[in-house]
C-alpha positions, 0 to 999 in steps of 0.5 A: 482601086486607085490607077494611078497607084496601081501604075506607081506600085508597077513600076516599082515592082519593075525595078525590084521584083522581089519586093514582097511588100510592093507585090503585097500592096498591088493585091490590095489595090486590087481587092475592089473590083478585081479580085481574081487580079487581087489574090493572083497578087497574093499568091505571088507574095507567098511564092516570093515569101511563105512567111508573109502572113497578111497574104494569107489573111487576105487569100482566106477572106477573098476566098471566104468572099467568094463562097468557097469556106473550104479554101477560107479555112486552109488558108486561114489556118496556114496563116495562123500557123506561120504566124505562130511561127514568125511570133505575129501573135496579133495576126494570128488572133485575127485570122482565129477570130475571122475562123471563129465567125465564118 
């Protein structure tokens, strides 16, 4: 977790709320040591854009992360549907093999 970065994608996120990617980015920056501040993130993306499909890959990991394999699966597998549905064959082939190996 890089807090300058976090500060720099805050800022940005200041001035164009609606920026799924910076959003996005912030989850990721959030991943090591903060979870629960990664996947808040996340969500946030999704509710933002629902087509979003590398949010759902990372709330099904984190999920998968935290032990809870119910919530992995439901988001994984929502995931690789908007996947299909947005044509992203490669996302959808890796949320399947992640599935697969849970």
């Amino acid at each position: 977790m890089n807090q300058e970065r976090i500060k720099t994608l805050q800022q940005l996120l200041q001035m164009d709320p609606n920026d799924t990617f910076t959003q996005f980015a912030l989850g990721l920056e959030h991943l090591e040591g903060q979870p629960l501040e990664a996947e808040r993130h996340f969500r946030l993306t999704l509710e933002k854009d629902d087509r979003y499909v590398a949010a759902y890959f990372q709330l099904g990991k984190l999920a998968f992360d935290q032990g809870d394999e119910k919530a992995a699966t439901d988001w994984l597998e929502k995931g690789i549907a908007v996947a299909e549905e947005v044509g992203d064959a490669h996302a959808a082939g890796e949320m399947q093999d992640f599935l697969d190996q849970m």
